[in-house]
Backbone atoms as SQL, in Angstrom:
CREATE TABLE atoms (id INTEGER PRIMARY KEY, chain TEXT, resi INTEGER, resn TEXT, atom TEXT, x REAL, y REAL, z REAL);
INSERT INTO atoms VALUES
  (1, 'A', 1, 'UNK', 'N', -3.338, -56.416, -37.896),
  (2, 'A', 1, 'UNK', 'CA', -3.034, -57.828, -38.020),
  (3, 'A', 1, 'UNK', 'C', -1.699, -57.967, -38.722),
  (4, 'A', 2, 'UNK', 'N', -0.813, -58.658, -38.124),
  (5, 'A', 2, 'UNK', 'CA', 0.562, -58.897, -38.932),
  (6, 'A', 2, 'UNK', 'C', 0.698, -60.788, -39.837),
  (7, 'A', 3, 'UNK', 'N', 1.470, -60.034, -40.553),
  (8, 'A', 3, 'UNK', 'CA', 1.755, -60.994, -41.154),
  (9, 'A', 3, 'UNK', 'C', 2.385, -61.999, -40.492),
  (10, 'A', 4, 'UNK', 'N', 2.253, -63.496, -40.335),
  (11, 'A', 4, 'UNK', 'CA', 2.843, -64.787, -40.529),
  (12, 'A', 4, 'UNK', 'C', 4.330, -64.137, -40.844),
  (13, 'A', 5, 'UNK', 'N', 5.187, -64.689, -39.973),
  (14, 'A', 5, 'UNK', 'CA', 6.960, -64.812, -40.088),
  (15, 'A', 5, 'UNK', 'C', 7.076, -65.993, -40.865),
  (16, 'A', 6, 'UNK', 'N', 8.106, -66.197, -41.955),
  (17, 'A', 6, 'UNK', 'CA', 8.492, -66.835, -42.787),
  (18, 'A', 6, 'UNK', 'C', 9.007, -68.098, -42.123),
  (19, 'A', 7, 'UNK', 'N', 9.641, -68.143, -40.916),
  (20, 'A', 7, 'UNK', 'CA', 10.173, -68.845, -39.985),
  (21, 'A', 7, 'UNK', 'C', 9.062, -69.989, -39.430),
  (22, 'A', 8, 'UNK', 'N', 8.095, -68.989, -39.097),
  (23, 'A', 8, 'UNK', 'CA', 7.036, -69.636, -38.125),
  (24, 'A', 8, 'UNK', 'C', 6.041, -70.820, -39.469),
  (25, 'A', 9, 'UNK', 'N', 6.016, -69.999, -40.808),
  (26, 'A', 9, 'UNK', 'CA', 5.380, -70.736, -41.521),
  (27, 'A', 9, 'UNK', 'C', 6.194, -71.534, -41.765),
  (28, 'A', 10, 'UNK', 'N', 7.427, -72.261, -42.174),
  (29, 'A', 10, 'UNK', 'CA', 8.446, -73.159, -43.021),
  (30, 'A', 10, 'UNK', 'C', 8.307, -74.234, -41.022),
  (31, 'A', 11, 'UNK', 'N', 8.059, -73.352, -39.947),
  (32, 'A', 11, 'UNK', 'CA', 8.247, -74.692, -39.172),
  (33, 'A', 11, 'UNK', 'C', 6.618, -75.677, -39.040),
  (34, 'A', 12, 'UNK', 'N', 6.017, -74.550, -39.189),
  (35, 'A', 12, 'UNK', 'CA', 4.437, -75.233, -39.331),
  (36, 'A', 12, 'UNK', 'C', 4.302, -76.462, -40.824),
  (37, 'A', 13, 'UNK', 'N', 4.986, -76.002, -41.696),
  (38, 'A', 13, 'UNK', 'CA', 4.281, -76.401, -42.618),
  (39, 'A', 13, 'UNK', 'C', 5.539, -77.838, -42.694),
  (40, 'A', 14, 'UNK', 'N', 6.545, -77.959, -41.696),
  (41, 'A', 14, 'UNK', 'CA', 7.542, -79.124, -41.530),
  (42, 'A', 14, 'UNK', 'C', 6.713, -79.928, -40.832),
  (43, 'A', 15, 'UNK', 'N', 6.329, -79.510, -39.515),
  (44, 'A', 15, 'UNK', 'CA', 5.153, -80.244, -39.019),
  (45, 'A', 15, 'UNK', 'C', 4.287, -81.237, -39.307),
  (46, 'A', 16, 'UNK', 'N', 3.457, -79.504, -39.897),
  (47, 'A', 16, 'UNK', 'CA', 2.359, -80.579, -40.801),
  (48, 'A', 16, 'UNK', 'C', 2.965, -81.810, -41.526),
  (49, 'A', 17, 'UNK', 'N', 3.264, -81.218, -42.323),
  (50, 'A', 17, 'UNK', 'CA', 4.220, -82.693, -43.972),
  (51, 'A', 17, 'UNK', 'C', 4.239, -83.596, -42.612),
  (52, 'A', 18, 'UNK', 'N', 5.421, -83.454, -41.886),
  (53, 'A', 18, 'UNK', 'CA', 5.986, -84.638, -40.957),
  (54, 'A', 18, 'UNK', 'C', 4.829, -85.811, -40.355),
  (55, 'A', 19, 'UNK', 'N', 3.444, -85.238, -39.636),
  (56, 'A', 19, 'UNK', 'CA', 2.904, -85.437, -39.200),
  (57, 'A', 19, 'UNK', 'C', 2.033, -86.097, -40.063),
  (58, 'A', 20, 'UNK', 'N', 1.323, -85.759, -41.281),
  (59, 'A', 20, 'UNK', 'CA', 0.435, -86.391, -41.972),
  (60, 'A', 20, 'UNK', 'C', 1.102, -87.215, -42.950),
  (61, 'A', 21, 'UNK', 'N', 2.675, -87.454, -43.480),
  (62, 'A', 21, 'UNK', 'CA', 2.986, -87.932, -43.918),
  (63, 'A', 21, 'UNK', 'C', 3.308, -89.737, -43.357),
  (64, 'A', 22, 'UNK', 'N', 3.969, -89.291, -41.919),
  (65, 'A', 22, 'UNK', 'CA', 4.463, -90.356, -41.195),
  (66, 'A', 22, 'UNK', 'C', 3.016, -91.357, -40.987),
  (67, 'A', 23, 'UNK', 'N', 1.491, -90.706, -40.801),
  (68, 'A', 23, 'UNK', 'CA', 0.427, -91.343, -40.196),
  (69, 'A', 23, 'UNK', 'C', 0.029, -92.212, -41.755),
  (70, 'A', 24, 'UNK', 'N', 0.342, -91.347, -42.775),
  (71, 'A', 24, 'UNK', 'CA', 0.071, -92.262, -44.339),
  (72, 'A', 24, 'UNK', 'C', 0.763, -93.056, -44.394),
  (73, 'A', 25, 'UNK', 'N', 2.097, -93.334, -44.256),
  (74, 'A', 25, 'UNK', 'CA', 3.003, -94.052, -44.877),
  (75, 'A', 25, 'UNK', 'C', 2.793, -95.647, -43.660),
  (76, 'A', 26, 'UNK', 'N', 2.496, -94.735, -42.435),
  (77, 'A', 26, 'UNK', 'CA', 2.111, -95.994, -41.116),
  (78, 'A', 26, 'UNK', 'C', 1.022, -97.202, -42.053),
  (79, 'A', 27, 'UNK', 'N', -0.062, -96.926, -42.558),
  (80, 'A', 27, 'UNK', 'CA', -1.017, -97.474, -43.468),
  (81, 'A', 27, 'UNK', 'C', -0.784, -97.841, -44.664),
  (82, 'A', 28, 'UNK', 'N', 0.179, -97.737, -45.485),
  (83, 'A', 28, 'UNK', 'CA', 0.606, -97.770, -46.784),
  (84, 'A', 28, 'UNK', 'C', 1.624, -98.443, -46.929),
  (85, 'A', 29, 'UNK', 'N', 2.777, -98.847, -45.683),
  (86, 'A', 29, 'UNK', 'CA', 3.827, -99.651, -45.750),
  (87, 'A', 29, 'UNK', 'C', 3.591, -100.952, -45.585),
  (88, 'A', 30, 'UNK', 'N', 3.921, -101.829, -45.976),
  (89, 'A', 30, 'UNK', 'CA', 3.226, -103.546, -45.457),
  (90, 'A', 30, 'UNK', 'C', 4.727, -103.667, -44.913),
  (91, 'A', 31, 'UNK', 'N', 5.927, -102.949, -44.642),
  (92, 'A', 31, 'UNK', 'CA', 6.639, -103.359, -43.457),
  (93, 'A', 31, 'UNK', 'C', 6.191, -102.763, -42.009),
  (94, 'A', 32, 'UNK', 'N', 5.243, -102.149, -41.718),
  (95, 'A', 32, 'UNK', 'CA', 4.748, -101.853, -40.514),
  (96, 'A', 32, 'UNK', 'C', 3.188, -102.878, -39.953),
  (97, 'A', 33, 'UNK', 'N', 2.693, -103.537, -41.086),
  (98, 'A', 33, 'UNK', 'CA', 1.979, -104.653, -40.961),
  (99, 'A', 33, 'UNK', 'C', 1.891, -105.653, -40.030),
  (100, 'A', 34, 'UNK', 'N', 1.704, -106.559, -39.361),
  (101, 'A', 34, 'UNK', 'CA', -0.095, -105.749, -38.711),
  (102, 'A', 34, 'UNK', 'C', 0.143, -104.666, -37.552),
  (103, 'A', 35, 'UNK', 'N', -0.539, -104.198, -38.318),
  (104, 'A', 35, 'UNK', 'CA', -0.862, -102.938, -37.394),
  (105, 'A', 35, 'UNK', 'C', -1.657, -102.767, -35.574),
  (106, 'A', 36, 'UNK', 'N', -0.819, -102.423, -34.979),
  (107, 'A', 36, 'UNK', 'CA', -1.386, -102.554, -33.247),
  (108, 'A', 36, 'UNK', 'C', -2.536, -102.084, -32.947),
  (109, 'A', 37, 'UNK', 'N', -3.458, -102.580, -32.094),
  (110, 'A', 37, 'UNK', 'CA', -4.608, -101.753, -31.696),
  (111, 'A', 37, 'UNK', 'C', -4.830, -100.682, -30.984),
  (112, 'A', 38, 'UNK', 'N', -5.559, -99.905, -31.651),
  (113, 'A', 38, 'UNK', 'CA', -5.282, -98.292, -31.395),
  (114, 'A', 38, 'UNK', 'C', -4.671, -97.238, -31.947),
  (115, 'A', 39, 'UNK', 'N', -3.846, -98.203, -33.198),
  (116, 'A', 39, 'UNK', 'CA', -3.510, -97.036, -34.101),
  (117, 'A', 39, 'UNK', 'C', -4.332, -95.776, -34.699),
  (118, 'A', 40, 'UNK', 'N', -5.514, -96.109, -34.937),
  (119, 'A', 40, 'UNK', 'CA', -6.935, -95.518, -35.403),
  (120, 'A', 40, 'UNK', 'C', -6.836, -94.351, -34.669),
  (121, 'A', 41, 'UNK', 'N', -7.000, -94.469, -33.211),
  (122, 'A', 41, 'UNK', 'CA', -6.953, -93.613, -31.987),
  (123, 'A', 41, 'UNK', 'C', -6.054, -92.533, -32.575),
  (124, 'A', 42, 'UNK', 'N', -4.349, -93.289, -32.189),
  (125, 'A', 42, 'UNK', 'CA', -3.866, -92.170, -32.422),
  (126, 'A', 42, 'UNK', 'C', -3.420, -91.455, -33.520),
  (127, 'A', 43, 'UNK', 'N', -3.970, -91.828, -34.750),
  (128, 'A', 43, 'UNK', 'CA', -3.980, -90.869, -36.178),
  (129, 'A', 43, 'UNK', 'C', -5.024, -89.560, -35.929),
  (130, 'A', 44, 'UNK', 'N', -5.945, -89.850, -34.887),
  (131, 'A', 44, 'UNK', 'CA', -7.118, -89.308, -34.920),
  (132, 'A', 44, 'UNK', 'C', -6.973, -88.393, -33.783),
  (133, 'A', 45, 'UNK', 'N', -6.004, -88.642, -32.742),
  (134, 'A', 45, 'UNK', 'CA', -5.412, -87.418, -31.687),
  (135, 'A', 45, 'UNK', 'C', -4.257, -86.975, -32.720),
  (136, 'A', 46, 'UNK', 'N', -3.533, -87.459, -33.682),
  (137, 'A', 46, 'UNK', 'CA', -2.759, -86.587, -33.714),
  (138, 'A', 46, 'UNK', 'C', -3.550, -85.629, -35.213),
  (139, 'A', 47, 'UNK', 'N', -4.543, -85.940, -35.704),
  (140, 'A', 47, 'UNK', 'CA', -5.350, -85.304, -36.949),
  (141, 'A', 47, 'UNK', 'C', -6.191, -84.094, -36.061),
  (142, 'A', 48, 'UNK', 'N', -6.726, -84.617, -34.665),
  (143, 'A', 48, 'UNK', 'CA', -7.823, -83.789, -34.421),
  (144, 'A', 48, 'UNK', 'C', -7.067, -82.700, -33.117),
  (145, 'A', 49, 'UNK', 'N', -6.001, -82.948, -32.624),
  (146, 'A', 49, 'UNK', 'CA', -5.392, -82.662, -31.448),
  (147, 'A', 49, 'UNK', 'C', -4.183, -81.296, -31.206),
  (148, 'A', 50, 'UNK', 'N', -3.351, -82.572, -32.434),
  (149, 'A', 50, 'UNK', 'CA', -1.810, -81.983, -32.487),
  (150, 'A', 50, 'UNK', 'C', -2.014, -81.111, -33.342),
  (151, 'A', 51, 'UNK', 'N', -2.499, -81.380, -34.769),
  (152, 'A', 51, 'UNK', 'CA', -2.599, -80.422, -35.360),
  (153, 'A', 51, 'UNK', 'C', -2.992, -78.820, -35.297),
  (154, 'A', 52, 'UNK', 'N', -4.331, -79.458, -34.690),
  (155, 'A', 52, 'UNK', 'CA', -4.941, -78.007, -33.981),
  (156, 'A', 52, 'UNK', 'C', -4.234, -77.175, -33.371),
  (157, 'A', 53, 'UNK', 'N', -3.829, -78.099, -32.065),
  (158, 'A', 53, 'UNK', 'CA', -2.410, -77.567, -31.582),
  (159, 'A', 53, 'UNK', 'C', -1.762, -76.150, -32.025),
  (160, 'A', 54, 'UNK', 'N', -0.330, -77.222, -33.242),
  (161, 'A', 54, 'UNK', 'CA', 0.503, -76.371, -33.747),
  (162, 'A', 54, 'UNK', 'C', -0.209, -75.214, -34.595),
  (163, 'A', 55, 'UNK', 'N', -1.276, -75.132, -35.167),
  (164, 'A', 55, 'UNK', 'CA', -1.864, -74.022, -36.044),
  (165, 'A', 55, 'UNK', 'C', -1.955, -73.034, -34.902),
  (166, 'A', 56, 'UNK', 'N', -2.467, -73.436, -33.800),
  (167, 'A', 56, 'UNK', 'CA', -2.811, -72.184, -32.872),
  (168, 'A', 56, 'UNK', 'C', -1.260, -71.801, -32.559),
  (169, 'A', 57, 'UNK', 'N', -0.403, -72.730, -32.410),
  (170, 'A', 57, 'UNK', 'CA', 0.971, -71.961, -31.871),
  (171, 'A', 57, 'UNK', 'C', 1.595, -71.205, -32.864),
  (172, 'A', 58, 'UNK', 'N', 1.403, -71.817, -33.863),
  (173, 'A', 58, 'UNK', 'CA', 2.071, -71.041, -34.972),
  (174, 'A', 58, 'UNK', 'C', 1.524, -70.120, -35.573),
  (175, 'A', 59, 'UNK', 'N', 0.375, -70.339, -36.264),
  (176, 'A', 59, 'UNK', 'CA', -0.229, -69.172, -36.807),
  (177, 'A', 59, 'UNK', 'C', -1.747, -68.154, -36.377),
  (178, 'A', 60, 'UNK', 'N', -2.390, -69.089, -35.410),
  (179, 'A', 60, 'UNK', 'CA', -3.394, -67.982, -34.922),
  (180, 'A', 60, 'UNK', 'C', -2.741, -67.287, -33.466),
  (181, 'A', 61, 'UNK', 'N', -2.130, -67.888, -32.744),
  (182, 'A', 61, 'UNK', 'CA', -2.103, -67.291, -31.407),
  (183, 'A', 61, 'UNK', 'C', -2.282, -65.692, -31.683),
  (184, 'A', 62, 'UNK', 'N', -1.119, -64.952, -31.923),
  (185, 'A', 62, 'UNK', 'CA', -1.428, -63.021, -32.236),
  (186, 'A', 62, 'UNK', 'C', -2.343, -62.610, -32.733),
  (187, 'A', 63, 'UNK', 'N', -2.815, -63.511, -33.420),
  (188, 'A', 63, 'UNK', 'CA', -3.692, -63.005, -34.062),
  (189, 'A', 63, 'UNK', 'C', -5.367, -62.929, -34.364),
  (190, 'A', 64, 'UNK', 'N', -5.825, -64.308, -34.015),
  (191, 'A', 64, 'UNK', 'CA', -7.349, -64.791, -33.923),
  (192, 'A', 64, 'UNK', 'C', -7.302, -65.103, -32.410),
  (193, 'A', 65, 'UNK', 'N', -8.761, -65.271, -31.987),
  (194, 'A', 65, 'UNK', 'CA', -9.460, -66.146, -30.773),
  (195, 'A', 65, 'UNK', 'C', -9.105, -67.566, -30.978),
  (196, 'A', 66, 'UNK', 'N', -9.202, -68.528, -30.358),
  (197, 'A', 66, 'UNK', 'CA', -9.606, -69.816, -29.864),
  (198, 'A', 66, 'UNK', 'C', -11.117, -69.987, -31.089),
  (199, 'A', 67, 'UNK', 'N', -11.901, -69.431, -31.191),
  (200, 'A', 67, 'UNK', 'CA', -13.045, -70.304, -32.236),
  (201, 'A', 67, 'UNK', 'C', -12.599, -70.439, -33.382),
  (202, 'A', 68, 'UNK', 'N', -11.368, -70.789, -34.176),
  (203, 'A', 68, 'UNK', 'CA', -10.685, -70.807, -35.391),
  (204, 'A', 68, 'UNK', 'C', -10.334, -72.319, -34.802),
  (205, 'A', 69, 'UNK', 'N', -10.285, -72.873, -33.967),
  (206, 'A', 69, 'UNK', 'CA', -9.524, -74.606, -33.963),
  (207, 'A', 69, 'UNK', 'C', -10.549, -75.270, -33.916),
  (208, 'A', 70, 'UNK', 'N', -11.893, -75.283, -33.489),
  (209, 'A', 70, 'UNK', 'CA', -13.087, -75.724, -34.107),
  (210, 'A', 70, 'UNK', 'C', -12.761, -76.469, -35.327),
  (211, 'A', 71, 'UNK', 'N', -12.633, -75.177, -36.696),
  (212, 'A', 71, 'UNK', 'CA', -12.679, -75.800, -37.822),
  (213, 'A', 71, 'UNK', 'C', -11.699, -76.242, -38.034),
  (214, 'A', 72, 'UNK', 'N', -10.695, -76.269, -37.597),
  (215, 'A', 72, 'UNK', 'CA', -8.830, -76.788, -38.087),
  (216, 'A', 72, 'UNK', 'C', -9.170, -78.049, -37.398),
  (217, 'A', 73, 'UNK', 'N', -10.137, -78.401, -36.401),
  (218, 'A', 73, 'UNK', 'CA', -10.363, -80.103, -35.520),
  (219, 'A', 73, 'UNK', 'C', -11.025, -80.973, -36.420),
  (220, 'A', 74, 'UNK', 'N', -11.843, -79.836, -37.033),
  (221, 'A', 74, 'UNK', 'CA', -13.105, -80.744, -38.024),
  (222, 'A', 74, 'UNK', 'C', -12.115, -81.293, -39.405),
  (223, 'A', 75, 'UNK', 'N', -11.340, -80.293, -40.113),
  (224, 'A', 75, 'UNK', 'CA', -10.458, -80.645, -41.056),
  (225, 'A', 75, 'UNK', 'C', -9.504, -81.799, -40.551),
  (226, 'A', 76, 'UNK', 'N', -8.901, -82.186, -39.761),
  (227, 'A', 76, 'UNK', 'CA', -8.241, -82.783, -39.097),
  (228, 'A', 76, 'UNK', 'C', -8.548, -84.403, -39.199),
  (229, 'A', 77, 'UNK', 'N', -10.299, -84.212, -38.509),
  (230, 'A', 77, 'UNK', 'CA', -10.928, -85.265, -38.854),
  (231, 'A', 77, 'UNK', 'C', -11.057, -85.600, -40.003),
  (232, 'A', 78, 'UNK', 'N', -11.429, -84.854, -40.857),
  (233, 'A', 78, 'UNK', 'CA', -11.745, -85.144, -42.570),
  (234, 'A', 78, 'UNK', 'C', -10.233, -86.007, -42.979),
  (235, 'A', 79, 'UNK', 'N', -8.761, -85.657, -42.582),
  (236, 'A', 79, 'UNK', 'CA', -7.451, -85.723, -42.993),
  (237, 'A', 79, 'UNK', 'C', -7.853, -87.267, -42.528),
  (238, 'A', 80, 'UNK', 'N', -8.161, -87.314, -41.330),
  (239, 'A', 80, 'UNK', 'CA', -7.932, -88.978, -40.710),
  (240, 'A', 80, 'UNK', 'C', -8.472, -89.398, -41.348),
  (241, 'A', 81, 'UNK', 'N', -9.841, -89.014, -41.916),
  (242, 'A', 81, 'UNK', 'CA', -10.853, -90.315, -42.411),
  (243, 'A', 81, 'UNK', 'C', -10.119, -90.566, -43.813),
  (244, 'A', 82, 'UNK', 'N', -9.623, -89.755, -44.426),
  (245, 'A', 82, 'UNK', 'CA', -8.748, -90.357, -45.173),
  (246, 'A', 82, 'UNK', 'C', -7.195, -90.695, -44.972),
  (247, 'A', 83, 'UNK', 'N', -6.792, -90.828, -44.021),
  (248, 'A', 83, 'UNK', 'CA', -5.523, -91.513, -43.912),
  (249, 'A', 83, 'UNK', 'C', -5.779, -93.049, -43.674),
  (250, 'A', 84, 'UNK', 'N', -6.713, -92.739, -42.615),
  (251, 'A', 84, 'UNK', 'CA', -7.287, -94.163, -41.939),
  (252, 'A', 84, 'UNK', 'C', -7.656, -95.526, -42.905),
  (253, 'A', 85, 'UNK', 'N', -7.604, -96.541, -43.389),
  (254, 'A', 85, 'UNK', 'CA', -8.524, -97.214, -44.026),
  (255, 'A', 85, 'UNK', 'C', -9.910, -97.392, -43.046),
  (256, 'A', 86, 'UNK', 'N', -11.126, -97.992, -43.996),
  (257, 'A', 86, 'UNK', 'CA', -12.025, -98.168, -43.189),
  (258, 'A', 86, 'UNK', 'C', -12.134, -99.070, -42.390),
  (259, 'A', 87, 'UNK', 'N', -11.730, -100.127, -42.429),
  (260, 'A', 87, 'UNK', 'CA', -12.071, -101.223, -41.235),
  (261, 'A', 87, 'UNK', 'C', -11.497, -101.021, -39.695),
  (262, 'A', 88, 'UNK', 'N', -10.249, -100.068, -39.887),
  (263, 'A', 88, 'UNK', 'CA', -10.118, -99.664, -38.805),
  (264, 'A', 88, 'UNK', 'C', -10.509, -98.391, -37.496),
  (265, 'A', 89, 'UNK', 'N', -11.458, -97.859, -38.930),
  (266, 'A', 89, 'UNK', 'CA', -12.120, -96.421, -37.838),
  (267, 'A', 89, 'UNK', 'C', -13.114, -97.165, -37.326);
């Protein structure tokens, strides 16, 4: 098993930040207020989807199977339910 490239981690972990940051700040800014329908949706493809995604491109592909994004989907979800407020899940 090899190690994670320094490269591959600093672009994953830009990603990530980028991705869970932009979906918080979407909920937290009252200049993006009111919010369109379906936003919910897509915090929740990009928590349960994209993410999964990039982990497999970046850091499992060489190395693990496919049953490792299971749990990176379920975490994903956990991320949304807290990005999300409740009235909108």
């Amino acid at each position: 098993m090899s190690i994670i490239s320094k490269r591959n981690l600093s672009i994953f972990s830009f990603l990530l930040f980028f991705i869970i940051a932009s979906n918080t700040i979407l909920y937290r800014v009252p200049l993006a207020q009111p919010l369109p329908d379906g936003i919910a949706l897509a915090t929740l493809f990009d928590c349960m989807i994209v993410i999964p995604l990039i982990t497999y491109l970046f850091i499992l592909r060489k190395r693990f199977s496919l049953k490792y994004i299971l749990p990176v989907a379920l975490a994903g979800y956990g991320v949304a339910l807290l990005i999300v407020p409740n009235g909108l899940l």
